[in-house]
C-alpha positions as CSV (number, residue, x, y, z in Angstrom):
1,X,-16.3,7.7,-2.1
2,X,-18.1,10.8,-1.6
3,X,-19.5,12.9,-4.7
4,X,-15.9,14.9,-4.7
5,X,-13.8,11.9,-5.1
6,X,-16.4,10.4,-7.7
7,X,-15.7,13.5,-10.0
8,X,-11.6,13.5,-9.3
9,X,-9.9,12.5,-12.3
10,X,-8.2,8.7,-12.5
11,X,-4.6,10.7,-12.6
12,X,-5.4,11.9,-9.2
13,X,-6.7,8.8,-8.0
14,X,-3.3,6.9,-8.9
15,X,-1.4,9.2,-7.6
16,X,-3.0,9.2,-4.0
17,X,-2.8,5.2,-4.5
18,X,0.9,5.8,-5.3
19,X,1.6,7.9,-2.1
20,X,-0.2,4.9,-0.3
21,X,2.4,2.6,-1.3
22,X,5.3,4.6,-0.3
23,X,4.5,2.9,3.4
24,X,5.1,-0.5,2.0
25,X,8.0,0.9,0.0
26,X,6.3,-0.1,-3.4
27,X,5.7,3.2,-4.6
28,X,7.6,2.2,-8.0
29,X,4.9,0.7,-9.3
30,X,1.8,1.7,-11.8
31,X,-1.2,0.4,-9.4
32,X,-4.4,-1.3,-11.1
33,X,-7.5,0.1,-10.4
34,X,-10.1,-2.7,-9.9
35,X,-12.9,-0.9,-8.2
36,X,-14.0,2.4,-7.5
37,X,-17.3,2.4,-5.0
38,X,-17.5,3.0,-1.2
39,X,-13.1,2.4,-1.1
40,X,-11.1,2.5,-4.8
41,X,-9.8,-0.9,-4.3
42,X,-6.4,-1.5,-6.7
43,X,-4.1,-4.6,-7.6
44,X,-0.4,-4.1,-6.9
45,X,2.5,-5.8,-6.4
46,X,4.3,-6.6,-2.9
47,X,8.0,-7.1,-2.8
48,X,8.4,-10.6,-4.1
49,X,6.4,-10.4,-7.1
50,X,3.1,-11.6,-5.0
51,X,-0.1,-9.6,-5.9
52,X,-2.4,-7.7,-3.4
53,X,-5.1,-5.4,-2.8
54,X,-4.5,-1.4,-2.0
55,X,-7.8,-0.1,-0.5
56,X,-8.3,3.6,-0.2
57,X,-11.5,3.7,2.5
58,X,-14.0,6.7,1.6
59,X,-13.5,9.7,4.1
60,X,-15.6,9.4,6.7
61,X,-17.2,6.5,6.3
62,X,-14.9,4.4,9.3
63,X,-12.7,5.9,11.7
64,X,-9.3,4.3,12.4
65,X,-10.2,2.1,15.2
66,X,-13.3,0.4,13.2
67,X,-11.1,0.0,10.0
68,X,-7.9,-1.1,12.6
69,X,-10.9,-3.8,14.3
70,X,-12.0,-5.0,10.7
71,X,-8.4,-6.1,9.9
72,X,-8.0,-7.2,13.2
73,X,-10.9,-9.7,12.2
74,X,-9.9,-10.7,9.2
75,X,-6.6,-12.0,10.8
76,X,-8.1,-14.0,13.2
77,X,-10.4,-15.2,10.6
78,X,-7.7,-16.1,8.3
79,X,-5.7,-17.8,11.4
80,X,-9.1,-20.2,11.4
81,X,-8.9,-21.7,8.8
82,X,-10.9,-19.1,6.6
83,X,-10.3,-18.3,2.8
84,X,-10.2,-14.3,3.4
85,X,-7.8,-11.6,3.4
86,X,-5.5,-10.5,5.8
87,X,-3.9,-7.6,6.1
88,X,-0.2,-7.1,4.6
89,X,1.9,-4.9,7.6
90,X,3.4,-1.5,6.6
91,X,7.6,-0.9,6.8
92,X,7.3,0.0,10.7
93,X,4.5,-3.2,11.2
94,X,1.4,-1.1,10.9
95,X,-1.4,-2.5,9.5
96,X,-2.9,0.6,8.8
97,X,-2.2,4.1,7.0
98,X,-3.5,7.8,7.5
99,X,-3.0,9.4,4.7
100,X,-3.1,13.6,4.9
101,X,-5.5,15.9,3.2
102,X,-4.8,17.7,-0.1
103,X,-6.4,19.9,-2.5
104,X,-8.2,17.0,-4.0
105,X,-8.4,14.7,-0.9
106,X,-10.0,14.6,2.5
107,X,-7.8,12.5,4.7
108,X,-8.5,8.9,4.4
109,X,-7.0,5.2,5.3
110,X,-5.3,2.9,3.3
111,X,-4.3,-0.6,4.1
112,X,-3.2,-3.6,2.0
113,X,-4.5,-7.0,2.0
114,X,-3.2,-10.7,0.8
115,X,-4.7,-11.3,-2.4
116,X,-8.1,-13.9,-3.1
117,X,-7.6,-16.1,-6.8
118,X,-11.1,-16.5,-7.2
119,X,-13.5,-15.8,-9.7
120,X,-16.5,-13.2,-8.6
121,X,-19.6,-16.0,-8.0
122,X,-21.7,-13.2,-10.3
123,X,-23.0,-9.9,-10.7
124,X,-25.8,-8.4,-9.6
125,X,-28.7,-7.4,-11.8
126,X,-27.0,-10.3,-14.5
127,X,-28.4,-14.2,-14.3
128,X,-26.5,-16.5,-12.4
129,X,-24.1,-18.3,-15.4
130,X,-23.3,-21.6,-13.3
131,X,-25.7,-25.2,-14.2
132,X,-27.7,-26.1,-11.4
133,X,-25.5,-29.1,-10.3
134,X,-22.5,-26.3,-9.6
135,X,-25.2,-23.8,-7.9
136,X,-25.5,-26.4,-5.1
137,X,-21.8,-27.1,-5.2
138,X,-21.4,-23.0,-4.4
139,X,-23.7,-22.3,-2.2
140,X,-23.1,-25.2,-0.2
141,X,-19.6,-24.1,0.4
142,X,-20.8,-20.6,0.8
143,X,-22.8,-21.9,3.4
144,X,-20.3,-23.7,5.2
145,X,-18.2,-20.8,5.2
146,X,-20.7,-18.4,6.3
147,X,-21.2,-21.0,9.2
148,X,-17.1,-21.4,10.0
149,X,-17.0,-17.7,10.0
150,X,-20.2,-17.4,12.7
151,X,-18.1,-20.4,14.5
152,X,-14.6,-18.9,14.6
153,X,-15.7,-15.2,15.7
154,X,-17.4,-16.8,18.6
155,X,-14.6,-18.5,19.7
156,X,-12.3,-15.0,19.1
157,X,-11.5,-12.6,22.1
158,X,-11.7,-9.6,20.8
159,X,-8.9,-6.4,22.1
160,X,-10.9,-4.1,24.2
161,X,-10.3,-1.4,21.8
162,X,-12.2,-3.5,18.9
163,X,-15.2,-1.8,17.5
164,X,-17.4,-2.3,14.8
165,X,-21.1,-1.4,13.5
166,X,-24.0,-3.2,14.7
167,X,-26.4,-4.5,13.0
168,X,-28.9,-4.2,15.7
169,X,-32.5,-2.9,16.7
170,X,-30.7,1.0,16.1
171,X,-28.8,-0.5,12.8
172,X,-31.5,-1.4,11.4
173,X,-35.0,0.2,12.2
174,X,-33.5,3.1,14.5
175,X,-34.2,6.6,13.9
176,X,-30.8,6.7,12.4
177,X,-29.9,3.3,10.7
178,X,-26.6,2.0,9.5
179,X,-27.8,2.9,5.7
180,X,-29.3,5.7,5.9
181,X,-33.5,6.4,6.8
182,X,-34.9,4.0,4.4
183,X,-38.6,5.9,5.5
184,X,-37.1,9.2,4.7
185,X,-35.0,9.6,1.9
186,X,-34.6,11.5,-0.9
187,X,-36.2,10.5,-4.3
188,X,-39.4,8.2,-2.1
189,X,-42.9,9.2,-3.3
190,X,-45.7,10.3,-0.8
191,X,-47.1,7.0,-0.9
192,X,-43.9,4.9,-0.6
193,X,-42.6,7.5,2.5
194,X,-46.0,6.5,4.3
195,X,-45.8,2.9,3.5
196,X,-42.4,2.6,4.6
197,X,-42.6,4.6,7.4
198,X,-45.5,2.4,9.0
199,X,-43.7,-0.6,8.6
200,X,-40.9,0.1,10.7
201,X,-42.6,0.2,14.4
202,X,-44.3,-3.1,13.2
203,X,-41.1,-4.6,12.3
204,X,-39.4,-3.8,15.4
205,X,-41.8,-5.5,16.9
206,X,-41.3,-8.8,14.9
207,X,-38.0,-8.6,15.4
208,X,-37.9,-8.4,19.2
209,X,-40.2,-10.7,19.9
210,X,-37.9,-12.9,17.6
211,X,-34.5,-11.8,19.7
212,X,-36.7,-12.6,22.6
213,X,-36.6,-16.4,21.7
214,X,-33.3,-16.4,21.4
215,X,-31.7,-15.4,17.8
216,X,-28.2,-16.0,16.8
217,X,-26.1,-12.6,17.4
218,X,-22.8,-12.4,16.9
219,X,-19.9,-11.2,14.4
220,X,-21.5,-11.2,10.6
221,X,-20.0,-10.4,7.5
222,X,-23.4,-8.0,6.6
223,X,-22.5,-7.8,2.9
224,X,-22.1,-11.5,1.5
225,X,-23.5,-10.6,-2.0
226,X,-22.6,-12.2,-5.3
227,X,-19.6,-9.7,-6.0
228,X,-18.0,-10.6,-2.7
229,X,-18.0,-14.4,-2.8
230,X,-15.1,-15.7,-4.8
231,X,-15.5,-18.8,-6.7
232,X,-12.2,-21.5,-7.0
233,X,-12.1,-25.2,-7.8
234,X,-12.5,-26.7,-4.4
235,X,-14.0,-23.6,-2.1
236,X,-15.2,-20.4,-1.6
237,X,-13.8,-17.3,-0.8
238,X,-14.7,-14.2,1.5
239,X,-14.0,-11.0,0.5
240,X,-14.6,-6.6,1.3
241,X,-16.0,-6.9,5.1
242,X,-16.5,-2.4,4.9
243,X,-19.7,-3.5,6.4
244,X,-18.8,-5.9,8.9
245,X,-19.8,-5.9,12.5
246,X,-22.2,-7.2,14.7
247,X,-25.8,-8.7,14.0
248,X,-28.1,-11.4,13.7
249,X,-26.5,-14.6,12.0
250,X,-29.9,-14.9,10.2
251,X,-29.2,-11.3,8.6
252,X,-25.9,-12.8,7.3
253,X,-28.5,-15.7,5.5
254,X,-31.0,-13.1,3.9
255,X,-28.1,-10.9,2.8
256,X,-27.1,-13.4,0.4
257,X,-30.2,-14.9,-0.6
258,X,-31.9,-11.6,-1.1
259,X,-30.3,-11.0,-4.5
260,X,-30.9,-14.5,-5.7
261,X,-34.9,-14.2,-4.9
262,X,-35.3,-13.8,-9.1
263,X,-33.1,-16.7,-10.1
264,X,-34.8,-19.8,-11.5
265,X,-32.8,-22.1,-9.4
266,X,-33.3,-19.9,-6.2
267,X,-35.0,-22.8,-4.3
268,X,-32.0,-24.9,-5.1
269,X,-29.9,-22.3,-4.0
270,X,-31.7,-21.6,-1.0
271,X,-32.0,-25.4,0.3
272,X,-28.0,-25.8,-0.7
273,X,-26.7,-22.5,1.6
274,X,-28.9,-23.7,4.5
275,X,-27.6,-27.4,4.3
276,X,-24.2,-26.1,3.9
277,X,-24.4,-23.7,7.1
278,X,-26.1,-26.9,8.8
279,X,-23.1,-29.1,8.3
280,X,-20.9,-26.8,10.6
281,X,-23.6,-25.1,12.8
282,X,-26.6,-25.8,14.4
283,X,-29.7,-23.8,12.4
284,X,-32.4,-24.5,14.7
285,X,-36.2,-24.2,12.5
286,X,-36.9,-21.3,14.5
287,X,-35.0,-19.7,13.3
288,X,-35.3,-20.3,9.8
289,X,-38.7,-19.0,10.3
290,X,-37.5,-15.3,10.5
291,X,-35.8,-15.6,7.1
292,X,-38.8,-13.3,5.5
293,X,-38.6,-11.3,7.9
294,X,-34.9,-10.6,7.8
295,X,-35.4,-10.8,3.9
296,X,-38.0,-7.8,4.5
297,X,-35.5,-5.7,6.5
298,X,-32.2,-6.2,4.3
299,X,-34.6,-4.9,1.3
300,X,-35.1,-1.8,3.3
301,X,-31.4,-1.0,3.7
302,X,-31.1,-1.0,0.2
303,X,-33.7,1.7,0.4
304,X,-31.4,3.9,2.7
305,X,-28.6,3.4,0.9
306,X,-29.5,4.1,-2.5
307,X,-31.6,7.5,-1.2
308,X,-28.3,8.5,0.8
309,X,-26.1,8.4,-2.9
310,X,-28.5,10.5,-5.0
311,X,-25.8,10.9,-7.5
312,X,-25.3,7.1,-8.1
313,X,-25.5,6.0,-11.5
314,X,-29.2,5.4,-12.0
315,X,-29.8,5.9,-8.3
316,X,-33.6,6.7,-9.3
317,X,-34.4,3.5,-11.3
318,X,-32.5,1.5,-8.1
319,X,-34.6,3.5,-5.7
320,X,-37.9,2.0,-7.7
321,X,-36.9,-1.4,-7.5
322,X,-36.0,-1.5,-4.2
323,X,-39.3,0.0,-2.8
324,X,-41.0,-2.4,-5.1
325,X,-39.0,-5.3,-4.3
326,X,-39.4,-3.7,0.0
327,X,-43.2,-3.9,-0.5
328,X,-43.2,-7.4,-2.5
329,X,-41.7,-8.7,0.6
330,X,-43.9,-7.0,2.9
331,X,-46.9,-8.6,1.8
332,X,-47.2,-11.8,4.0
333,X,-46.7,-10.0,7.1
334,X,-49.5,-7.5,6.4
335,X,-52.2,-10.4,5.4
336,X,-51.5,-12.3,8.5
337,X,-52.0,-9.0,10.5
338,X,-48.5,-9.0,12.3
339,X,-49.6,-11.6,14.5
């Protein structure tokens, strides 16, 4: 949500939840809010009892045909085989809502989606809470899914009217990335600007001569983090693809592993996803080479998208870590010169 919305209070919020639900005819009902970040994300209650999630998307962010592909998507995904969402269909069949401005809203989407019973896998910023033995356990499923999702989209015909982001050359290192201009962004000291700034025509340049030899590129989830992987007794589930689209199945790796680099166990946890993904899709060496690459790159998105929310809750102490975490990461490619 933008700045606006942020500062709106929760009566308001509710209320435009409420009026979202009149499409389902469930408007007599006091919605839960769950989460309140990019989309205000609430638990409510379908006809039979059954719970779901209400998303109201940020303004803006997705028009109607990206939000219409993503659920689009997730259908197919769930018809797969996957453990995911899919979308619940409005009185008249829609899967999809605009909802009109008013003096405290822009206008903005809403959809409902079939409810996930797991338990978040963690937070991030907080220690992993699982013993090692379980860690494998995860992230070996999480692996296998991540590998069944890669499999299923390839084998999906998209409408011609699908669209979604990409993760691409542009997405990434462009003069106008997905996330915002990780070089260029509000809050980055002198130095950091200039270190940043340098990497990215070196990076490109990694990265293409990777594509070059053939990378994985496909449908991704781009935002498998700890708070989107749901944990149950005998698999993992896949939740909040806002940032789905295309990209680099190797992208869809670091994402994950990125935010466990500072675990104790993160070995384990690397060598566990990777075996996983391996049981239901080839992972050639090769390209388990560009991990730190792609490692390096998902750090600077973080960059962007922290610098483009300046009014985050300590947005400045985020922006810090990231740089440092950026540069960290950075490191072995400068020594060995780029090759």
């Amino acid at each position: 949500m933008d700045e606006h919305s942020i500062a709106l209070p929760m009566a308001a919020l509710h209320g435009r939840a409420q009026e979202a639900l009149r499409h389902w005819g469930l408007a007599d009902q006091s919605p839960v809010l769950l989460k309140f970040r990019e989309n205000a994300v609430f638990r409510v209650r379908l006809a039979d009892g059954a719970p779901a999630a209400l998303r109201l998307h940020r303004p803006g962010y997705h028009d109607d045909r990206a939000l219409a592909s993503e659920l689009q998507w997730m259908a197919a995904l769930k018809a797969g085989g996957l453990h995911v969402p899919a979308p619940i269909p409005t009185l008249d069949g829609s899967d999809l809502v605009t909802l009109p401005s008013t003096p405290d809203f822009a206008p903005q989407h809403a959809d409902i989606v079939s409810w996930m019973h797991g338990e978040e896998l963690g937070r991030s910023g907080e220690p992993l809470r699982h013993p090692p033995e379980r860690l494998a356990t995860i992230f070996g499923q999480l692996g296998e899914a991540m590998a069944e999702l890669h499999d299923v989209s390839d084998r999906w015909t998209p409408a011609a009217s699908f669209a979604r982001p990409a993760w691409d050359f542009d997405g990434l290192l462009g003069e106008t990335p997905l996330w915002g201009r990780f070089w260029d962004c509000q809050g980055l000291t002198p130095d950091a600007a200039r270190q940043l700034a340098a990497l990215r025509p070196r990076l490109t340049e990694k990265l293409r001569a990777a594509d070059h030899a053939g990378l994985d590129y496909g449908l991704i989830h781009a935002d498998l983090v700890r708070e989107n992987v749901l944990v149950g007794p005998a698999h993992v589930e896949l939740i909040d693809f806002d940032d789905a689209g295309y990209g680099w199945r190797m992208f869809d790796i670091a994402t994950t592993l990125l935010r466990n680099r500072r675990e104790p166990h993160f070995e384990l946890i690397r060598a566990s996803l990777i075996a996983g993904y391996r049981r239901r899709r080839p992972l050639p060496e090769a390209a388990l080479e560009t991990l730190p690459l792609f490692l390096l790159i998902r750090s600077l998105t973080y960059i962007g998208w922290i610098g483009a929310r300046p009014a985050t809750p300590d947005a400045e102490q985020r922006l810090a870590r990231y740089v440092r975490e950026a540069l960290e990461l950075a490191k072995p490619f400068l020594r060995e010169g780029w090759g």
